[in-house]
Gaussian input, Z-matrix of N, CA and C with variables (Angstrom, degrees):
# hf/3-21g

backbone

0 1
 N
 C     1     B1
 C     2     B2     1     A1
 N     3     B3     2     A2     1     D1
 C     4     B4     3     A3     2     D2
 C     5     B5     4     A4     3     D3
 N     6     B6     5     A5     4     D4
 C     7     B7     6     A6     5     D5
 C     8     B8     7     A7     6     D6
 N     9     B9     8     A8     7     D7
 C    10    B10     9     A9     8     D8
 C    11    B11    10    A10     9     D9
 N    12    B12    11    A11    10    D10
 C    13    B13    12    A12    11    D11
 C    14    B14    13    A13    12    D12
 N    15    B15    14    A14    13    D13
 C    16    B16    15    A15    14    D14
 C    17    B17    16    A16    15    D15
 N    18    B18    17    A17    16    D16
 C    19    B19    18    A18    17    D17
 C    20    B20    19    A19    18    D18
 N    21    B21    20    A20    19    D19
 C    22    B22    21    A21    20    D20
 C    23    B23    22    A22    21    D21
 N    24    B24    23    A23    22    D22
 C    25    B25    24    A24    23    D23
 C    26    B26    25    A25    24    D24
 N    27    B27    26    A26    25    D25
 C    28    B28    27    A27    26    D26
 C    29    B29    28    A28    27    D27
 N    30    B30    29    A29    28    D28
 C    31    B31    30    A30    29    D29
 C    32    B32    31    A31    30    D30
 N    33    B33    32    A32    31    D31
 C    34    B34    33    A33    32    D32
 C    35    B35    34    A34    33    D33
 N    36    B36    35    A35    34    D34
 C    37    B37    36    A36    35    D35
 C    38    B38    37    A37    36    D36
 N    39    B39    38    A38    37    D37
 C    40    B40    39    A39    38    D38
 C    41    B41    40    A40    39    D39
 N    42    B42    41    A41    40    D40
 C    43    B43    42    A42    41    D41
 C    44    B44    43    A43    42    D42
 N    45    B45    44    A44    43    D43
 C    46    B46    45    A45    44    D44
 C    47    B47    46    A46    45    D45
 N    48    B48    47    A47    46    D46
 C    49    B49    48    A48    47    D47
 C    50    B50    49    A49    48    D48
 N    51    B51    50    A50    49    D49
 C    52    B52    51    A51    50    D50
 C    53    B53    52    A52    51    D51
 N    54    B54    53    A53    52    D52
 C    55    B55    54    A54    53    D53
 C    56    B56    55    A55    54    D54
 N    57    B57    56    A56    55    D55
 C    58    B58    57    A57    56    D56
 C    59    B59    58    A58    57    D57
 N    60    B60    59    A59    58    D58
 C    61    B61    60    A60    59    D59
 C    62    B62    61    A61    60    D60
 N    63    B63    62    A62    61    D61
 C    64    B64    63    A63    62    D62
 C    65    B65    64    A64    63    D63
 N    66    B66    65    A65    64    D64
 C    67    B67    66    A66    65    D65
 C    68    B68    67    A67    66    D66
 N    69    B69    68    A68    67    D67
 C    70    B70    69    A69    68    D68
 C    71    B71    70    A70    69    D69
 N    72    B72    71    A71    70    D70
 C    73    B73    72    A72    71    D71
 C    74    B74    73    A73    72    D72
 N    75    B75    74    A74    73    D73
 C    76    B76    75    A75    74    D74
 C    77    B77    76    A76    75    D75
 N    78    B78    77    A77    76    D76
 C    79    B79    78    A78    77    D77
 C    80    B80    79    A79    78    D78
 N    81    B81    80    A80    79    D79
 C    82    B82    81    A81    80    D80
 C    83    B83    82    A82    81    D81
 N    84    B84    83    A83    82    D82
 C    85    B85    84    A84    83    D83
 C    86    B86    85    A85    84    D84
 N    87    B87    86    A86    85    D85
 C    88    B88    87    A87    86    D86
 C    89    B89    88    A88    87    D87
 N    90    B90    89    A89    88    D88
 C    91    B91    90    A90    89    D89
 C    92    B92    91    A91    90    D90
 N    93    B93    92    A92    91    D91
 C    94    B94    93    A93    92    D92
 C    95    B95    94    A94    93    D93
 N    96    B96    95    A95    94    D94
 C    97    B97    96    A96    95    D95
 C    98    B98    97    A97    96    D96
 N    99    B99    98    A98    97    D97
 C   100   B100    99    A99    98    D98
 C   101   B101   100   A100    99    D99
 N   102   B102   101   A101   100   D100
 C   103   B103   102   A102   101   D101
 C   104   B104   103   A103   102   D102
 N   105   B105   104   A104   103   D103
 C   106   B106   105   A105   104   D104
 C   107   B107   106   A106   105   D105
 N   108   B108   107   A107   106   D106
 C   109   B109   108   A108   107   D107
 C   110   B110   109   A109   108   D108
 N   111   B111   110   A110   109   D109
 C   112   B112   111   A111   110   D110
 C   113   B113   112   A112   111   D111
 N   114   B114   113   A113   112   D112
 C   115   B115   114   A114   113   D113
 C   116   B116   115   A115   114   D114
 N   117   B117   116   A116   115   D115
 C   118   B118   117   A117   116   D116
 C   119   B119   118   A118   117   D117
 N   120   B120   119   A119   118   D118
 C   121   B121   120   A120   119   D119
 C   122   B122   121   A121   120   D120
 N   123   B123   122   A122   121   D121
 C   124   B124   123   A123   122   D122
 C   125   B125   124   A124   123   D123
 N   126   B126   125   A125   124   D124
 C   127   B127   126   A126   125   D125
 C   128   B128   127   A127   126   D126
 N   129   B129   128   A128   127   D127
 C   130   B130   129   A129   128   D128
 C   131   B131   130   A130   129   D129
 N   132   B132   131   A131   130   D130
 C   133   B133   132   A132   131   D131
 C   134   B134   133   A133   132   D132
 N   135   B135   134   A134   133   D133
 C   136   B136   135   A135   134   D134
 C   137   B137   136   A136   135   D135
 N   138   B138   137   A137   136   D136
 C   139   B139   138   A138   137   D137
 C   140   B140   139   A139   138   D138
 N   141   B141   140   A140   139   D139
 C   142   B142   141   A141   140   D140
 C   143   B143   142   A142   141   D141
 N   144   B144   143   A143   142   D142
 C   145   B145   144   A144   143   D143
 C   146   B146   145   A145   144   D144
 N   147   B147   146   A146   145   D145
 C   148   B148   147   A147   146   D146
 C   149   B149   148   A148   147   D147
 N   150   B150   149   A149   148   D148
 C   151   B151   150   A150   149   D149
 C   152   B152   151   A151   150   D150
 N   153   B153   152   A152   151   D151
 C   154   B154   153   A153   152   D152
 C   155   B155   154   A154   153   D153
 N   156   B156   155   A155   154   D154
 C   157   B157   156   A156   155   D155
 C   158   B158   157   A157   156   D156
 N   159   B159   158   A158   157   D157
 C   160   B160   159   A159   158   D158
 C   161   B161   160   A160   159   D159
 N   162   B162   161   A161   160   D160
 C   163   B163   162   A162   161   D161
 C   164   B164   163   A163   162   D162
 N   165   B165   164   A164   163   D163
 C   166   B166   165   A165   164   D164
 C   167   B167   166   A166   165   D165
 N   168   B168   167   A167   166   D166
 C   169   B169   168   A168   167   D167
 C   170   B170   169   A169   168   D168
 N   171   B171   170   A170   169   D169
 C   172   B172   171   A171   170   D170
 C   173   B173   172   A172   171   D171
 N   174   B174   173   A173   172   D172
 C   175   B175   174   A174   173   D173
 C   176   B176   175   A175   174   D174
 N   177   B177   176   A176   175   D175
 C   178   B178   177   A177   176   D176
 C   179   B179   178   A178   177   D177
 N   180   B180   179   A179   178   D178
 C   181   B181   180   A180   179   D179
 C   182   B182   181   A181   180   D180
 N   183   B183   182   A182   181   D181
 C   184   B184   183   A183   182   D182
 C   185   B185   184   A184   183   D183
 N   186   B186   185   A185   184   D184
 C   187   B187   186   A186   185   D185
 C   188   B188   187   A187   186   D186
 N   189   B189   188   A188   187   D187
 C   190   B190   189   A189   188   D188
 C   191   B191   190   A190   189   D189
 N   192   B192   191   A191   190   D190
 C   193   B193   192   A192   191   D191
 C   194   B194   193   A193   192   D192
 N   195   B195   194   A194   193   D193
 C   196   B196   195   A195   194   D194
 C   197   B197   196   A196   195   D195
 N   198   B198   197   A197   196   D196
 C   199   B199   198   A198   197   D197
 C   200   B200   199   A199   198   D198
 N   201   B201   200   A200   199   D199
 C   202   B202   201   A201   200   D200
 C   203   B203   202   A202   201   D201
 N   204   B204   203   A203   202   D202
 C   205   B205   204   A204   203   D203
 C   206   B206   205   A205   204   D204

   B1=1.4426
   B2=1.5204
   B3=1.4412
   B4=1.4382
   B5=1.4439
   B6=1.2655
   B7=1.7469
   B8=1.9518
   B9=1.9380
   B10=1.7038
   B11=1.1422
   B12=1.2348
   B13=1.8249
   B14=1.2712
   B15=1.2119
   B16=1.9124
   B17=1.0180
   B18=2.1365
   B19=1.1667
   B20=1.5606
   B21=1.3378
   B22=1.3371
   B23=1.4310
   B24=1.4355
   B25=1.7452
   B26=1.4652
   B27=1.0393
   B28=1.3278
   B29=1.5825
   B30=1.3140
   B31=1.7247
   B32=1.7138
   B33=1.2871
   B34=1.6992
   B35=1.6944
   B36=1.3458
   B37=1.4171
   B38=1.4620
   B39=1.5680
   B40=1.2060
   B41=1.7896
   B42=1.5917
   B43=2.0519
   B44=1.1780
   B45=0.9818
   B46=1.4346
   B47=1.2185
   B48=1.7690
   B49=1.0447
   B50=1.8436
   B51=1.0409
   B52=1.4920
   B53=1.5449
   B54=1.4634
   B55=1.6856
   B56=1.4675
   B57=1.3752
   B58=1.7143
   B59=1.8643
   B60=1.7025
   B61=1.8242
   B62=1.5779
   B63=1.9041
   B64=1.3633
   B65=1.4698
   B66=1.3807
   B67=1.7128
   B68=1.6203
   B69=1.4283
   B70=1.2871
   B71=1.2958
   B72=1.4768
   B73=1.0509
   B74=1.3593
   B75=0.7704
   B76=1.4348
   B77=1.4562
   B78=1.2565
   B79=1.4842
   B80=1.6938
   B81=1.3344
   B82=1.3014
   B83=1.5232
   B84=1.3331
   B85=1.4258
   B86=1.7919
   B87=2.0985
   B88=1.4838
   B89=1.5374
   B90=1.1525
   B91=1.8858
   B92=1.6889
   B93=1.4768
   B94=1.2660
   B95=2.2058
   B96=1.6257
   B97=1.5595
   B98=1.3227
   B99=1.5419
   B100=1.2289
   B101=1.7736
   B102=1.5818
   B103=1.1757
   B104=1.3827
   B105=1.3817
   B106=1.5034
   B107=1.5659
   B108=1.2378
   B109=1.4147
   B110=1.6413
   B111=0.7199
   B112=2.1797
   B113=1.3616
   B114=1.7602
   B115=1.1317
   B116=1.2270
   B117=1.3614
   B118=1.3264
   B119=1.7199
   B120=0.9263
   B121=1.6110
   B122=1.4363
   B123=1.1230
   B124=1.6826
   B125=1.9820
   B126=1.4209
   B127=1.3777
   B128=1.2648
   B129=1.5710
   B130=1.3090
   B131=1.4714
   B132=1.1442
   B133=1.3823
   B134=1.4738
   B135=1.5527
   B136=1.5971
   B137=1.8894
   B138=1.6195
   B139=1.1962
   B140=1.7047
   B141=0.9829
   B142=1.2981
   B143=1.5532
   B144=1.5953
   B145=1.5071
   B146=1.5013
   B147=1.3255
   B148=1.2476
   B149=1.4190
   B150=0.7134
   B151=1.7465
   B152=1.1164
   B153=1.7213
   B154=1.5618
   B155=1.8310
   B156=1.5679
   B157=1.5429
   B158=1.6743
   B159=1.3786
   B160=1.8405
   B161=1.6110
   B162=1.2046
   B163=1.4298
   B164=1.7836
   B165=1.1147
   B166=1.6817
   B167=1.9329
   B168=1.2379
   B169=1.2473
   B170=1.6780
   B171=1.1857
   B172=1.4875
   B173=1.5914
   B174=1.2395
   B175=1.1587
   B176=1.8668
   B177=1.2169
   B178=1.3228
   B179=1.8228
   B180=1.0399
   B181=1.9336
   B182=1.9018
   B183=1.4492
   B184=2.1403
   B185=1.5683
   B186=1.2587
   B187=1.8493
   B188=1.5130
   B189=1.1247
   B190=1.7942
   B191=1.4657
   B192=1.3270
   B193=1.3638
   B194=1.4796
   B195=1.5061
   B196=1.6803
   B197=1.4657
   B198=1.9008
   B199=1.2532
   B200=1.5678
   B201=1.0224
   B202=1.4702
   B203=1.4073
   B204=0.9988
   B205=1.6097
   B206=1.6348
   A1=110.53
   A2=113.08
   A3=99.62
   A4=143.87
   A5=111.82
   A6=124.92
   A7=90.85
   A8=89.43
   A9=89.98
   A10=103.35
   A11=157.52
   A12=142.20
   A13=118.07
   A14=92.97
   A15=89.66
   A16=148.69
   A17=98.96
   A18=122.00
   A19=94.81
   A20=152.46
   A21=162.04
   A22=100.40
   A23=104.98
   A24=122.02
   A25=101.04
   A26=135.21
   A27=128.91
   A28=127.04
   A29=102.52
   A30=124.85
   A31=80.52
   A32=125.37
   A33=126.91
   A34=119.80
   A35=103.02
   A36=123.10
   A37=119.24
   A38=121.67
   A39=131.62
   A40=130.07
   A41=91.04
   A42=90.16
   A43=97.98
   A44=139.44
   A45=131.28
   A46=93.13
   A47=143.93
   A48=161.90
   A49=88.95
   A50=105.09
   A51=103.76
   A52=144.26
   A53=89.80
   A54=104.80
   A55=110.01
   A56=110.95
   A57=92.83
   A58=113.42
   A59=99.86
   A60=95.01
   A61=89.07
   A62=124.79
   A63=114.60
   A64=136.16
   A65=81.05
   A66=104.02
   A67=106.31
   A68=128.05
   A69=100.32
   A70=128.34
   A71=137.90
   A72=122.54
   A73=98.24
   A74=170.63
   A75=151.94
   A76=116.12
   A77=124.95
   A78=116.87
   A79=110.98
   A80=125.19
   A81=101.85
   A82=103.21
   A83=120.95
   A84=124.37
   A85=132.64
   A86=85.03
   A87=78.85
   A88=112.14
   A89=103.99
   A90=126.94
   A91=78.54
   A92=132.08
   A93=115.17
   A94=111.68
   A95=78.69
   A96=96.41
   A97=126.21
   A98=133.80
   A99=128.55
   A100=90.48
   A101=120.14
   A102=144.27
   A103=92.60
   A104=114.75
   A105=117.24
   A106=123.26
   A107=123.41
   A108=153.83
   A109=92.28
   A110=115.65
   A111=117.92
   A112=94.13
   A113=139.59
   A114=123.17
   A115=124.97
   A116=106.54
   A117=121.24
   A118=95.20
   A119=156.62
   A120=160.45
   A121=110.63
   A122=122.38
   A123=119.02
   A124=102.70
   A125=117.93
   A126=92.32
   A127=84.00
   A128=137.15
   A129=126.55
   A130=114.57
   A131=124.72
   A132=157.45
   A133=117.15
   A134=113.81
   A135=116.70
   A136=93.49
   A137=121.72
   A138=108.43
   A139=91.83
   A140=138.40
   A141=124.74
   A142=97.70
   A143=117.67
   A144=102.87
   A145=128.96
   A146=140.35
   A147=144.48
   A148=97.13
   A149=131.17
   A150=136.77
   A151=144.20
   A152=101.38
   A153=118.86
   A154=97.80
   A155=79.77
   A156=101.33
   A157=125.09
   A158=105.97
   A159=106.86
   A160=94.61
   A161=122.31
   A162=112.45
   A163=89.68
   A164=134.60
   A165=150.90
   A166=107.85
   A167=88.11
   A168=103.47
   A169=122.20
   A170=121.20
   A171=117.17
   A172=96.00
   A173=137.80
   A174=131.15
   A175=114.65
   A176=106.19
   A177=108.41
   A178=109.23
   A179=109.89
   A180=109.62
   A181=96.79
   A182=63.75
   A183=87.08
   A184=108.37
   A185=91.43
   A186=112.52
   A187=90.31
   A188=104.37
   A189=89.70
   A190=104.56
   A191=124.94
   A192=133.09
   A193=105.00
   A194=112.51
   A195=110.73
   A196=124.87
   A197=124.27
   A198=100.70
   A199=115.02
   A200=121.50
   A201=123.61
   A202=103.37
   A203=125.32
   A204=134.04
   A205=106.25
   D1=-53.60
   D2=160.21
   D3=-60.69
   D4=6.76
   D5=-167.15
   D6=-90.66
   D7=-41.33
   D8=-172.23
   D9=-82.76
   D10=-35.87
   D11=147.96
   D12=-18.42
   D13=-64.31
   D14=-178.80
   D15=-80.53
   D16=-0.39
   D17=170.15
   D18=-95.36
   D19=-24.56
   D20=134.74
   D21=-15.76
   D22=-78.40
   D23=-169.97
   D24=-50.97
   D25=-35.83
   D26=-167.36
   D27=-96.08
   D28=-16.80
   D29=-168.08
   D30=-88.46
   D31=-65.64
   D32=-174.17
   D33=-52.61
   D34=-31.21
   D35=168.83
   D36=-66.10
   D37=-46.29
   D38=141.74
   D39=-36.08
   D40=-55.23
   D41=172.55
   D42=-64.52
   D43=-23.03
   D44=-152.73
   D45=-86.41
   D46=-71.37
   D47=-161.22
   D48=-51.20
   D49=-67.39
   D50=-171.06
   D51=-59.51
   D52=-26.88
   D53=158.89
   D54=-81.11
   D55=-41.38
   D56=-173.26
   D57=-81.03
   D58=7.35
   D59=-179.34
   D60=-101.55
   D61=-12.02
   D62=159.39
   D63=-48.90
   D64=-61.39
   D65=172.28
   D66=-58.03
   D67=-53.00
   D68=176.53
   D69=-66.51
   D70=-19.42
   D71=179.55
   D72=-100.76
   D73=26.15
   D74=126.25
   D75=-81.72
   D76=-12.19
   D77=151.58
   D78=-74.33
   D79=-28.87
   D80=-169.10
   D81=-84.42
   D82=-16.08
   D83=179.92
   D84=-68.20
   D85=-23.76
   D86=-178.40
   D87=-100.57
   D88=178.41
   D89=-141.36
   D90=-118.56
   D91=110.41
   D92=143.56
   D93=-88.87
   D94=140.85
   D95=164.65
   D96=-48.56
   D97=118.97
   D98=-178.71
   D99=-87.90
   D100=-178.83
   D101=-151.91
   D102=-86.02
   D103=-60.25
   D104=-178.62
   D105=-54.28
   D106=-38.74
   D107=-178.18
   D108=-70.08
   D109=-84.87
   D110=175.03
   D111=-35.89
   D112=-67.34
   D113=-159.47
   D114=-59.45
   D115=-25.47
   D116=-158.81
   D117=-99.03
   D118=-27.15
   D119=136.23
   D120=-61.90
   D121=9.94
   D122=156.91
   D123=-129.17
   D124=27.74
   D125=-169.56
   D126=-96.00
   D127=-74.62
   D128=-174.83
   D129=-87.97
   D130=108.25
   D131=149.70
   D132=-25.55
   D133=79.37
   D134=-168.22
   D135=-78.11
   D136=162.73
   D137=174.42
   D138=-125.88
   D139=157.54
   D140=-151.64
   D141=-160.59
   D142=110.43
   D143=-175.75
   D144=-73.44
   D145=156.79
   D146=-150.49
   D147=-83.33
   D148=-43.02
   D149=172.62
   D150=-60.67
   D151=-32.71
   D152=174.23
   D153=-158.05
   D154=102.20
   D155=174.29
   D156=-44.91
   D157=-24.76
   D158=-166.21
   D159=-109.00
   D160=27.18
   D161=-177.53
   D162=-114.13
   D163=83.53
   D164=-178.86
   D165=-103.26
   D166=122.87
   D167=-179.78
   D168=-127.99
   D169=156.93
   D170=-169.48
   D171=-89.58
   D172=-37.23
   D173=-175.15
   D174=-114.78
   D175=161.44
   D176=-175.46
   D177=-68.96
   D178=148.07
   D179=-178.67
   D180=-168.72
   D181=-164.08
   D182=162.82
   D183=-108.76
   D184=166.09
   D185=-171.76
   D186=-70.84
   D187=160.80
   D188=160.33
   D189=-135.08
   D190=44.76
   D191=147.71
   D192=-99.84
   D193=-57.79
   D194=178.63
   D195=-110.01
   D196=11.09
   D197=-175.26
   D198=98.10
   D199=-25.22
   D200=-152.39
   D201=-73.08
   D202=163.09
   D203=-179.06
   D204=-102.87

């Protein structure tokens, strides 16, 4: 009974270790957006079809390989 505790105690001790070495590196990794940086990537509004990434347009339409909206 004690072999399975401490194989218990130790497997939880492990999640534990591993989510909180998650959480730290992915907080130090991410980049928050300053004000200027957002304005400036929302001023002109590319519309970009779901299907074929390099087909970018200034106004909303269809793809004109597939139609797409």
């Amino acid at each position: 009974m004690k072999k399975i505790i401490s194989i218990i105690l130790i497997l939880c001790l492990g999640a534990l270790v591993g989510v909180g070495m998650d959480r730290y590196l992915s907080a130090s990794s991410s980049h928050t957006e300053t004000a200027l940086e957002h304005a400036r990537k929302h001023q002109d509004p590319n519309y970009v079809c779901p299907m074929h990434s390099e087909i970018v347009a200034a106004e909303p339409g269809s793809c004109p390989i597939c139609g797409m909206d």
